[in-house]
BALUMLUM-955508 format. One line per field, with one value per residue: x, y, z of N, C-alpha, C in turn; residue in one letter. Coordinates in steps of 0.001 Angstrom, whole numbers, padded with zeros to 6 digits, always signed. Layout:
BEGIN
nxx: (X,...)
nyy: (Y,...)
nzz: (Z,...)
caxx: (X,...)
cayy: (Y,...)
cazz: (Z,...)
cxx: (X,...)
cyy: (Y,...)
czz: (Z,...)
aa: (A,...)
//
This chain:
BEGIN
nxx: (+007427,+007150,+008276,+011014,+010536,+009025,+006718,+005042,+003227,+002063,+002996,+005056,+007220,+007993,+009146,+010848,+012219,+011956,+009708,+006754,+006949,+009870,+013038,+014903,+018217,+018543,+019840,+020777,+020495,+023240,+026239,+028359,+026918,+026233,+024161,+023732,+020546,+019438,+017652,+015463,+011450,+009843,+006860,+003882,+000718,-001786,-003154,-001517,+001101,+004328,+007246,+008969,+009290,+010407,+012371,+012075,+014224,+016394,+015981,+017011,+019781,+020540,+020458,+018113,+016925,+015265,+015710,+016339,+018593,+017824,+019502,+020494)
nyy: (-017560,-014516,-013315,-011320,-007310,-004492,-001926,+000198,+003266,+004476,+006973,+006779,+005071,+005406,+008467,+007014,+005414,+002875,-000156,-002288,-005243,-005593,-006228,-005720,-004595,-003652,-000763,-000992,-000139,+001175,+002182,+000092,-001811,-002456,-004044,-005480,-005905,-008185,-009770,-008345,-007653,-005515,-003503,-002459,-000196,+001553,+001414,+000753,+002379,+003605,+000808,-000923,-004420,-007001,-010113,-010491,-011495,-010398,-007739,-007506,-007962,-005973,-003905,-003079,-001208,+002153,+003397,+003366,+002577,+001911,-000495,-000214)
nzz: (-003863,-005538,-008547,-008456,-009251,-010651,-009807,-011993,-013144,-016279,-017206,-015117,-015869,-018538,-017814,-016428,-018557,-019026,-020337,-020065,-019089,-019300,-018403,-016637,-014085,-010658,-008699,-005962,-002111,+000186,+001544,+002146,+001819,-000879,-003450,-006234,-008322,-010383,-012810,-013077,-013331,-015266,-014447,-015690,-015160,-015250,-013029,-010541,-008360,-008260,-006955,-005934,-005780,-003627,-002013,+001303,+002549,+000240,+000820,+003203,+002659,+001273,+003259,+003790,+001650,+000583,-001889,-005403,-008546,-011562,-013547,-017394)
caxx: (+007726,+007056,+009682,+011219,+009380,+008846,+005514,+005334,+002065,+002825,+004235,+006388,+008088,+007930,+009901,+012287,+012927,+011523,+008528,+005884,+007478,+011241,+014114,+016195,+019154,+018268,+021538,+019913,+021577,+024166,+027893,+028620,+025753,+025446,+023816,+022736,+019238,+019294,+016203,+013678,+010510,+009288,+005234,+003747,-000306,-002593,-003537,-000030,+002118,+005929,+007438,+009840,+008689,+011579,+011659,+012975,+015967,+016957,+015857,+017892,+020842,+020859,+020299,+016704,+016745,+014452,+015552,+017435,+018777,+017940,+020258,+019874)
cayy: (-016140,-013417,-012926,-009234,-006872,-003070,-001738,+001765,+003803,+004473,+008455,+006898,+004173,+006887,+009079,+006417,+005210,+001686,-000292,-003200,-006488,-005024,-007025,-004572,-004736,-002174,-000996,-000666,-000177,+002370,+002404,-001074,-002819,-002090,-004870,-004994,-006921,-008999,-010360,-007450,-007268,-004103,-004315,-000898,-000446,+002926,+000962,+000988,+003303,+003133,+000481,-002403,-005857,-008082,-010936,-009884,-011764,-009600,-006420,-007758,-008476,-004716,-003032,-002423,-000002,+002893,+003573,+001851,+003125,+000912,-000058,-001054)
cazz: (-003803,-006565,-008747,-007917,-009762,-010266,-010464,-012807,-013900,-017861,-017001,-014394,-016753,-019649,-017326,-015932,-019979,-019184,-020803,-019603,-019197,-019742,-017465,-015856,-012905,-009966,-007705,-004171,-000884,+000563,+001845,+002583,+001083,-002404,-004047,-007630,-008499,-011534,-013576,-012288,-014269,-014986,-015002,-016166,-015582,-014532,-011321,-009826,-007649,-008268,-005911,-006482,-004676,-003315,-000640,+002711,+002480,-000520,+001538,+004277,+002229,+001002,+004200,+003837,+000803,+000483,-003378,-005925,-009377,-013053,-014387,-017917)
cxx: (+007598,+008545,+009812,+010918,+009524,+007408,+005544,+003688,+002591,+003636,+005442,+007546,+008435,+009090,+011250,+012623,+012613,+010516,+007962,+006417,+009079,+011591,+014939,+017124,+018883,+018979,+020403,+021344,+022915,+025768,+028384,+027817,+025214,+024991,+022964,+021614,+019399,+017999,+014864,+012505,+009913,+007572,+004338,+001582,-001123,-002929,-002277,+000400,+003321,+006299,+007806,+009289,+010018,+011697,+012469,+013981,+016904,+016956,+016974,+019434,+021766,+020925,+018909,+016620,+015848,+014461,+016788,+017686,+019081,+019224,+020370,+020893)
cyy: (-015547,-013355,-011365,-008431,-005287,-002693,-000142,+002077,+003858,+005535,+007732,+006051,+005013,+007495,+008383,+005309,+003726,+001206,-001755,-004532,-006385,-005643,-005850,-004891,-003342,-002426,-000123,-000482,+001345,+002101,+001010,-002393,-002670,-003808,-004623,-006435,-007268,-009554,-009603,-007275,-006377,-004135,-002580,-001290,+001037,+002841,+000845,+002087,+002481,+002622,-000920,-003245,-006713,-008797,-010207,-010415,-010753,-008218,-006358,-007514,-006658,-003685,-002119,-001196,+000386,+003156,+003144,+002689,+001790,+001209,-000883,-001431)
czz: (-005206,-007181,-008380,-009428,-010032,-010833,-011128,-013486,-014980,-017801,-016104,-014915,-017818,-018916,-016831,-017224,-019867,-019903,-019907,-020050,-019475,-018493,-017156,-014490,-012621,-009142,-006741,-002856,-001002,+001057,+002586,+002477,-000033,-002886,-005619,-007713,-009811,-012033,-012973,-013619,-014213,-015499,-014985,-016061,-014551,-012964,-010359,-008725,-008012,-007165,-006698,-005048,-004754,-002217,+000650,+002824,+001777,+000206,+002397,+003447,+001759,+001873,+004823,+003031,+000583,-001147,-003992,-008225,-010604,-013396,-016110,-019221)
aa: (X,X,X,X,X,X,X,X,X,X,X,X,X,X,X,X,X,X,X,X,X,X,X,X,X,X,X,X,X,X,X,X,X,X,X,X,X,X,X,X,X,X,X,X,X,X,X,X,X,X,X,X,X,X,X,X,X,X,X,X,X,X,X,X,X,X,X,X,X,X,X,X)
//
């Protein structure tokens, strides 16, 4: 499995204060499933769309989160 991941064009890492190869914890999930993510790699490149990668267990575990807030 991939480690978990976030993919970022350069404006959208720029804008969310991250950089290319940066470790960050992202708090996912809603009212009874917060879970925070630990060891995310943040991978910054023009070919991208913004979109965190995580295994389906982890999805599962959070409730199936739509968006998720760095935390750093």
């Amino acid at each position: 499995a991939a480690k978990r991941h976030i993919h970022y064009t350069p404006a959208d890492a720029e804008a969310a204060g991250v950089a290319d190869k940066q470790v960050v914890k992202v708090a996912c999930g809603g009212e009874g499933r917060k879970v925070v993510f630990d060891d995310v790699v943040v991978r910054v490149s023009d070919k991208f769309a913004a979109a965190m990668h995580i295994d389906t267990d982890e999805s599962n575990a959070a409730g199936g989160p739509t968006e998720g807030e760095i935390l750093q």
